[in-house]
C-alpha positions in Angstrom: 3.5 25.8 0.2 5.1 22.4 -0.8 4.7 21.8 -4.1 6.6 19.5 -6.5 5.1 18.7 -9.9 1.4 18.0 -11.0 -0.4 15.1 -11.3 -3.5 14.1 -13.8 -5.9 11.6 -12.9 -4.9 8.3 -14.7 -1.5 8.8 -13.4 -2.5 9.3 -9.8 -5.0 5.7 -10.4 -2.0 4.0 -11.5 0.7 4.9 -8.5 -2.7 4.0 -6.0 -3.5 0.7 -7.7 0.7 0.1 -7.5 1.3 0.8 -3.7 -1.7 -1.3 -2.8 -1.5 -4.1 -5.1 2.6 -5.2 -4.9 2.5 -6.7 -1.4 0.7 -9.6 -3.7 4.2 -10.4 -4.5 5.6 -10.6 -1.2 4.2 -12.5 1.7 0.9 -10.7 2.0 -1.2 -14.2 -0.1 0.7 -16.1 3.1 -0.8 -14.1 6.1 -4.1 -14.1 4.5 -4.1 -17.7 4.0 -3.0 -17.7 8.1 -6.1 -16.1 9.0 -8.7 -16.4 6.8 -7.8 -20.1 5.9 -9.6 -21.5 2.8 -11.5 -18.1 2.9 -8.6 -16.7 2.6 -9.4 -14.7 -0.7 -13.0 -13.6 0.8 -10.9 -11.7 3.8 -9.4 -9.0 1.6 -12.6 -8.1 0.1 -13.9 -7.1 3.9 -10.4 -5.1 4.3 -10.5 -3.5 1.2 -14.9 -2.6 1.5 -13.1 -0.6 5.2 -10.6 0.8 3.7 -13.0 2.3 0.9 -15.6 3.9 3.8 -12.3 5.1 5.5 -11.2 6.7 2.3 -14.8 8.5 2.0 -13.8 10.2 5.5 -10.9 11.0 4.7 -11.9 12.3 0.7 -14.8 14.4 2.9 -11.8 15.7 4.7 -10.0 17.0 2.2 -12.9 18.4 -0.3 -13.3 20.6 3.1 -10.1 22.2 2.6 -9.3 22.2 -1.1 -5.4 22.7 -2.3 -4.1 21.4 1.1 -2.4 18.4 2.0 -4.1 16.1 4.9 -0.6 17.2 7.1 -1.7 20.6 6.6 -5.6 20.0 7.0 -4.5 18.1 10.7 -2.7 21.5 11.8 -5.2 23.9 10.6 -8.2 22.0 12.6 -6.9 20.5 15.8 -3.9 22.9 16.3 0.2 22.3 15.7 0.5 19.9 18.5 -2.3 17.8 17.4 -1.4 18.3 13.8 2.2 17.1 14.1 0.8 13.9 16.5 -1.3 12.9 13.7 1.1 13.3 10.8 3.9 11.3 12.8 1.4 8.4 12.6 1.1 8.7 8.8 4.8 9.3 8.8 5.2 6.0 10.9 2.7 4.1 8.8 4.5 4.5 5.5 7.9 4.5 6.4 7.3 1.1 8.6 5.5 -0.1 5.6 8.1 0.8 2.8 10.8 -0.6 4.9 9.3 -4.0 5.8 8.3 -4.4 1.7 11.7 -3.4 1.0 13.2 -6.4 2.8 10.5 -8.4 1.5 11.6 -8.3 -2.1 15.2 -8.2 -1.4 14.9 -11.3 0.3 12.6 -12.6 -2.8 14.9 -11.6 -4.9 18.2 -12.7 -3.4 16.5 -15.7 -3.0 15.2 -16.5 -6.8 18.1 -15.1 -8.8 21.0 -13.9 -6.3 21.2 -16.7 -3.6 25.1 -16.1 -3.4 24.8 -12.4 -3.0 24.6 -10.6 0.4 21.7 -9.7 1.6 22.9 -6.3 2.2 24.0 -5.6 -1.4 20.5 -6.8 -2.8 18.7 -4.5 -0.6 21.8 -1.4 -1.6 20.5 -1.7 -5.0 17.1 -1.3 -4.0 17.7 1.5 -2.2 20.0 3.5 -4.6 17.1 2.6 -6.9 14.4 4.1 -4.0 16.9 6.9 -4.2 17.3 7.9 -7.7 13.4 7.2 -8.5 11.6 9.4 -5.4 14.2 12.4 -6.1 13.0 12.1 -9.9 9.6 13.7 -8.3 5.7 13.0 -8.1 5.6 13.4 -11.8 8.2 10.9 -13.0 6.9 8.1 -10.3 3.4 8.1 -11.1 4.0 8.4 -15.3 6.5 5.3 -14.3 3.0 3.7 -12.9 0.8 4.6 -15.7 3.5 3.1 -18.3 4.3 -0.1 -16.4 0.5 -0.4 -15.5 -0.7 -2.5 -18.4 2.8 -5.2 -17.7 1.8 -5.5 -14.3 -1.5 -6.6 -14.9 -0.6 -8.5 -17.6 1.7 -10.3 -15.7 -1.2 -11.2 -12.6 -3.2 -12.2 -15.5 -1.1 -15.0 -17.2 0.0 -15.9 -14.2 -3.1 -16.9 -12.6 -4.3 -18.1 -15.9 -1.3 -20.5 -16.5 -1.8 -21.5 -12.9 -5.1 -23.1 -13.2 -4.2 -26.0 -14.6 -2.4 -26.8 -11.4 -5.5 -25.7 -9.2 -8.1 -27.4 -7.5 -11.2 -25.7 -6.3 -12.1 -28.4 -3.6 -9.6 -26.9 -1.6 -11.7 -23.8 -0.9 -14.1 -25.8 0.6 -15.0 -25.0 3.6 -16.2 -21.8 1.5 -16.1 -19.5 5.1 -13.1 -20.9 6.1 -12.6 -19.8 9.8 -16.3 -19.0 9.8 -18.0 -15.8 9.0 -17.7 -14.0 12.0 -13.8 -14.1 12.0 -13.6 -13.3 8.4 -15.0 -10.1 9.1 -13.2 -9.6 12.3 -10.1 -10.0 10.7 -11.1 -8.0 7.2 -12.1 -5.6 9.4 -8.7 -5.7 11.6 -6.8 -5.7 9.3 -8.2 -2.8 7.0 -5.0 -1.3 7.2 -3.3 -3.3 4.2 -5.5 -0.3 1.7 -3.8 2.3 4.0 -1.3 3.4 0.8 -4.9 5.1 -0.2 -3.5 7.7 1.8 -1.1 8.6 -0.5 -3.9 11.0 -2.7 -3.9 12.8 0.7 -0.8 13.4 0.7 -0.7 14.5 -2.5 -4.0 16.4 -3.0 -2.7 19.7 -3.5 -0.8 18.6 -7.0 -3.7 16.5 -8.1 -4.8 18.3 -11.5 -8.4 17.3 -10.9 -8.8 17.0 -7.4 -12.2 17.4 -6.9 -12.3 13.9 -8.6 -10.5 12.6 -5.3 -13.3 10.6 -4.0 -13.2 8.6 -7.5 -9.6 8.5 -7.4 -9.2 6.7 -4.4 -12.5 4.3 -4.8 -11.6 3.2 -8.0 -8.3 2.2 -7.3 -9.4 0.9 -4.3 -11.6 -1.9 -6.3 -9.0 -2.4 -9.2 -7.3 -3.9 -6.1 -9.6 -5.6 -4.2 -10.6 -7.9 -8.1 -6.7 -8.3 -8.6 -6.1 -9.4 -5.1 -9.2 -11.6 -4.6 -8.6 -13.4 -8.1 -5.2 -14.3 -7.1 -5.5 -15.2 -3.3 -8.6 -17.8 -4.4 -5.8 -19.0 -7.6 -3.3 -19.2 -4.8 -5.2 -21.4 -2.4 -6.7 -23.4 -5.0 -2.8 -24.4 -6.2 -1.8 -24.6 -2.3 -4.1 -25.9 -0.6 -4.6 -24.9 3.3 -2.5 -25.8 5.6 0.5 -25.7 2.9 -0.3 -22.1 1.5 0.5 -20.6 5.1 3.8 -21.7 5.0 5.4 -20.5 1.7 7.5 -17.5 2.7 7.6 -16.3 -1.6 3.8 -17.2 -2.7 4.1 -15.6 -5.9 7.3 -17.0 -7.2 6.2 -20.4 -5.8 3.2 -20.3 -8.3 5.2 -19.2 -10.8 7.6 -22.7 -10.6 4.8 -24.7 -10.9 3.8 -23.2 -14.6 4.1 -25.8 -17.2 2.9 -25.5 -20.5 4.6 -27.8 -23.2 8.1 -28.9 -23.2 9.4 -25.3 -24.5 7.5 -22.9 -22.0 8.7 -23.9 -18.4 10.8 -22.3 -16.1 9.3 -18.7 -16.6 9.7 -17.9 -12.9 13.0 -15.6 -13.9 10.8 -13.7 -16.2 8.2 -13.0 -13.8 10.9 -12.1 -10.9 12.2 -9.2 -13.3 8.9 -8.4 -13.9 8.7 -8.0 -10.0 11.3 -6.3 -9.5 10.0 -3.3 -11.8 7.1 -3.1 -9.7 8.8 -3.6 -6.4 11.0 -0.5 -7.5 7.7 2.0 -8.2 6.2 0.4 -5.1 9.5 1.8 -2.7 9.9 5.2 -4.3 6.6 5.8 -4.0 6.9 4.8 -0.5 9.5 6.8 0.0 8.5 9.8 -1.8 5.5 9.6 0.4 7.5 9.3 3.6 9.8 12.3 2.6 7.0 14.3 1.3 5.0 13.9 5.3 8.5 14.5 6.9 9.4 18.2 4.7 5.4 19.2 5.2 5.9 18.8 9.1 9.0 20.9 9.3 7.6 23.1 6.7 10.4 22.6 4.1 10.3 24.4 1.3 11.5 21.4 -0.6 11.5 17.4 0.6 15.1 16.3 -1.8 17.4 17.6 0.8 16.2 14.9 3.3 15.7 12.1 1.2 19.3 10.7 1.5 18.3 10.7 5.0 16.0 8.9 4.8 17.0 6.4 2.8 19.8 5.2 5.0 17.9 5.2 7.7 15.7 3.0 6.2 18.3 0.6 4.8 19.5 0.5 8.4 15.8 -0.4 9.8 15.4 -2.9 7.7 18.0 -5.0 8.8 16.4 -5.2 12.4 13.9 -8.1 12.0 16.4 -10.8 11.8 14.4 -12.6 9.1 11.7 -12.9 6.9 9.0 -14.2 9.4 9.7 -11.7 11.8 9.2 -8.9 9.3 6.2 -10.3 7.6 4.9 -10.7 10.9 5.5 -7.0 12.2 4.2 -5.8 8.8 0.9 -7.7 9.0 0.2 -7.9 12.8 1.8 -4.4 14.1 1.6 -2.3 11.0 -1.7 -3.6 9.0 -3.1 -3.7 12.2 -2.5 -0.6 14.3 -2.3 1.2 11.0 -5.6 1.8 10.4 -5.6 4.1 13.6 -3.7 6.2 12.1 -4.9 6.0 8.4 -8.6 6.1 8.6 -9.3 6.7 12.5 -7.4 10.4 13.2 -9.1 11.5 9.4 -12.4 10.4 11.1 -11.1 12.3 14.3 -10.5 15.3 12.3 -13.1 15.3 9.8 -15.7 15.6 13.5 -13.5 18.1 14.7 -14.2 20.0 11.6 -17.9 19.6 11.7 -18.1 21.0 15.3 -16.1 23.6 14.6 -17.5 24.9 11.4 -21.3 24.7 13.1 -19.4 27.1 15.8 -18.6 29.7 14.0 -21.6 29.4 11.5 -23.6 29.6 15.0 -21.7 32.8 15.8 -21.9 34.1 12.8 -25.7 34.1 12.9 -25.9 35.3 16.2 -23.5 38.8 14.9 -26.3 39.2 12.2 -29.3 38.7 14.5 -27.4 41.7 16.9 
């Protein structure tokens, strides 16, 4: 069996609250603003309460199967065929996901403190970064997370706090925005954007404490759901709707507006580096996720050997949507969207599959006795 380094429980918190939370840096504030409007920051907390009940299916899933990986748990119950189907759509999920983020923060980066650089060469670095940090292992990545855990929070802290004095509240007003019905819809639609929660499936079998799973996964899940909330409702409060659906950078946009005294402006590099650090964890997780589905599939007995691989072909990928737009778009309205199919709907497929045939052989087995 696959298996590449062990993982304890704060660790594991860390690296889920990391994937999920650093598309608050990119333009995921922007298409929340686009659909939910001035309920903009009530829209994730639908999304995130789905994703929660979809990681219950999935935790149910896995507790039924213990030491196995949700790519081996999809073989074992609905066959290799069916097994391989469902793990391309995780494979597909991530891998999209990691590559559209990746030229998210290149861009935002190129943009804030590189604007003469090529595009190509920003997103290089990342990747040879991607690179060096998913070969480093499970281990490294998510002890990166827990170290860098309390500057990322720190940093959405101070930067909604120094925000406020920019903010006014009467621009959440309409409170329901679009109207109640559509904020759901759309939270609902778009449940997708917790899907990284899939990530402790992936890596269930190297989870010290795994049968703490189902706490794993809901706690980071609402660690999330607070950080992300707090900072859409600072967001649209400084931007005010229409505006806010139109800044391509959200984050670093807030950031130029922070203003305290004569001496403490212009703190927008600071918090770009800051960024940066976190958009670096964010891809080799991604990409040790992606690599990690891919060398389960074929049964490798080690995923390093097809990392390079991967990594260029993402670095090639991402240079498809011809710009930012495009790519936000395809991120939020192909993969957060269609996603969740794959993410929470085949674990729900599989988890019944399960069921039936487990009260199968249970009936079987009972009938054998009663002969």
């Amino acid at each position: 069996m696959l298996e590449e380094g062990r993982v304890g429980t704060t660790e594991a918190i860390a690296a889920t609250v990391y994937f999920l939370s650093s598309k608050l840096f990119v333009s995921f504030p922007q298409q929340m603003a686009t659909v939910g409007l001035t309920a903009a920051w009530i829209v994730p907390i639908v999304s995130f309460g789905t994703g929660a009940v979809g990681f219950l299916i999935i935790a149910a899933l896995l507790q039924r199967y213990p030491r196995k990986s949700i790519v081996e748990i999809g073989e074992e119950v609905a066959g290799p065929a069916v097994g391989i189907a469902a793990s391309l759509g995780y494979l597909a999920f991530f891998f999209a996901a990691t590559v559209l983020v990746m030229r998210d923060f290149s861009e935002t980066v190129g943009t804030a403190l590189l604007p003469r650089t090529p595009l190509s060469v920003v997103m290089l670095i990342f990747v040879l970064v991607t690179l060096a940090a998913a070969s480093l292992g499970i281990e490294a990545l998510t002890r990166a997370a827990l170290l860098a855990a309390p500057l990322i929070v720190a940093t959405l802290v101070f930067l909604n706090l120094l925000s406020l004095p920019q903010a006014n509240f009467d621009a959440l007003f309409p409170v329901l925005g679009p109207g109640p019905g559509k904020i759901v819809c759309h939270g609902v639609l778009h449940s997708a954007v917790t899907g990284e929660v899939m990530f402790l499936g992936v890596i269930a079998p190297q989870l010290r404490d795994g049968h703490k799973l189902r706490m794993m996964g809901v706690l980071s899940i609402a660690i999330t759901a607070f950080f992300t909330s707090v900072s859409l409702l600072v967001f649209v409060s400084v931007f005010p709707y229409p505006f806010c659906a139109h800044i391509p950078y959200p984050g670093y946009e807030t950031s130029t507006l922070i203003y305290v005294g004569r001496f403490f402006q212009r703190v927008e590099v600071a918090f770009v580096f800051l960024w940066v650090i976190s958009g670096c964890i964010e891809l080799g997780l991604g990409a040790y996720t992606s690599t990690m589905i891919l060398a389960r599939m074929l049964k490798l007995p080690v995923y390093r050997p097809i990392l390079p691989a991967v990594a260029l072909l993402g670095y090639t990928l991402a240079f498809v949507p011809p710009d930012v737009p495009t790519a936000t778009r395809l991120d939020f309205e192909i993969v957060r969207t269609f996603g969740g199919i794959a993410v929470f709907v085949v674990p729900a497929v599989l988890l019944l599959v399960a069921q039936v045939k487990q009260s199968r052989s249970g009936r079987k087995r009972g009938r054998a006795r009663g002969t």
